[in-house]
ZAMARGU-4260 file (C-alpha; in steps of 0.2 Angstrom, whole numbers, plus 5000, padded with zeros to 4 digits):
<rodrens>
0) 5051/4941/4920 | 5063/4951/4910 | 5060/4970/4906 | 5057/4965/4887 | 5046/4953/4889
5) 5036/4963/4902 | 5036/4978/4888 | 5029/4968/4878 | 5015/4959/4887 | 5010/4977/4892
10) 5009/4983/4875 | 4999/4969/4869 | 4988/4963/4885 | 4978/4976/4896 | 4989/4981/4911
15) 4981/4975/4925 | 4981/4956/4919 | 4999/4957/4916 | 4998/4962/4936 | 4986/4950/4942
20) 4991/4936/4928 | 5005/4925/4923 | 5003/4919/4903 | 5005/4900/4904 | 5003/4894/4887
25) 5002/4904/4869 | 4995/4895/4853 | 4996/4905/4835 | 4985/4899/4822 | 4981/4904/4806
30) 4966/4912/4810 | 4970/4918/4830 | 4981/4920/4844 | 4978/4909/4860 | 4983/4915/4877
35) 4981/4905/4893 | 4983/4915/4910 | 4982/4909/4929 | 4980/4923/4943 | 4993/4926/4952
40) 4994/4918/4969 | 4995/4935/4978 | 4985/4935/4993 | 4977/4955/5000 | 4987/4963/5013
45) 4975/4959/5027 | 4977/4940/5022 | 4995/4939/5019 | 5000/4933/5038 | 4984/4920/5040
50) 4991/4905/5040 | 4973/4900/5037 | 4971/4905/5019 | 4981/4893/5006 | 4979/4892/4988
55) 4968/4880/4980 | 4969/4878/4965 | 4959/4888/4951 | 4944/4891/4942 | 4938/4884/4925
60) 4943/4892/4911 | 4933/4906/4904 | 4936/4910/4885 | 4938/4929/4881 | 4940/4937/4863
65) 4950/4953/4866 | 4955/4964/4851 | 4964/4958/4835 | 4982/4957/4834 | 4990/4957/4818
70) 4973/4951/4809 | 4969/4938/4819 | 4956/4935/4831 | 4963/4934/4851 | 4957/4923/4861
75) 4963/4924/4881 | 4957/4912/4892 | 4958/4914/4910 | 4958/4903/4927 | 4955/4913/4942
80) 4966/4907/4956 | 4953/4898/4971 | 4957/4901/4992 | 4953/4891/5003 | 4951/4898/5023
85) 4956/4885/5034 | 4947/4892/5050 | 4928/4892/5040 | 4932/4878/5026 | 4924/4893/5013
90) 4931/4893/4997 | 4932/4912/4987 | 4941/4921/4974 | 4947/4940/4976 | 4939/4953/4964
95) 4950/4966/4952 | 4944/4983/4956 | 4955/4994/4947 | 4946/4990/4932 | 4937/5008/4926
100) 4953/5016/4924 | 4952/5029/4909 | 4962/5020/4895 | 4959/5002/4897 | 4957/4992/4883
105) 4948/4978/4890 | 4931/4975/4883 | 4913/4972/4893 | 4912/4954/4893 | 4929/4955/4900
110) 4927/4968/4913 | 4913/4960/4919 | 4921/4943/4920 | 4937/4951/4931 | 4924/4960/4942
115) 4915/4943/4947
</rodrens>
C-alpha cells in the first residue's frame, strides 16, 4: 500500500486495524460511510513454520458503528480471518491484544469484539 493511502487509513481508522486489516470494500451514502475489513492472513511467530496451520477462510461479518466522519455515521464491518490446524482438525481465530493502549479511538463494543 502506498504511504498516502497508509496516512490516511491511519488518520481515519484506529491503528491497530489498519495493522491487522486490509479494507476490502468502501460504500458512502448519504447518511454513512461503510467500510468492509478481512484480517490479515498473518500467522504468530511460533506458527509461521507449521506447515499444519493454513488459512480457512473467515468469520461472518460483525457490524460496528465507529465514530462519525464528516457528519455521517460509520459503519465498519469486520471478518476475522479462521485457521485451521491440520495436525488436530481444530479450527481458531488469533486475539488482538494490543488493544488498551492510551490513545485508542476504538469504542467498547469494538474493543470487545477484537479481544474475542
Amino acid at each position: 500500500m502506498n504511504d498516502i493511502r497508509l496516512e490516511l487509513l491511519n488518520a481515519i481508522l484506529p491503528e491497530v486495524l489498519v495493522e491487522y486489516f486490509e479494507v476490502t470494500d468502501f460504500k458512502k451514502t448519504e447518511k454513512s460511510y461503510d467500510i468492509w475489513m478481512d484480517e490479515k492472513q498473518i500467522l504468530e511467530d511460533g506458527e509461521k513454520d507449521n506447515p499444519d496451520i493454513v488459512s480457512y477462510g473467515f468469520t461472518g461479518y460483525s457490524r460496528i458503528q465507529d465514530f462519525p466522519l464528516r457528519g455521517r455515521a460509520c459503519y465498519i464491518h469486520v471478518r476475522r480471518r479462521r485457521w485451521l490446524d491440520k495436525s488436530t482438525n481444530e479450527t481458531f481465530t488469533y486475539g488482538i491484544d494490543d488493544l488498551g493502549e492510551d490513545g485508542t479511538r476504538l469504542s467498547k463494543e469494538f474493543v470487545a469484539f477484537l479481544k474475542e
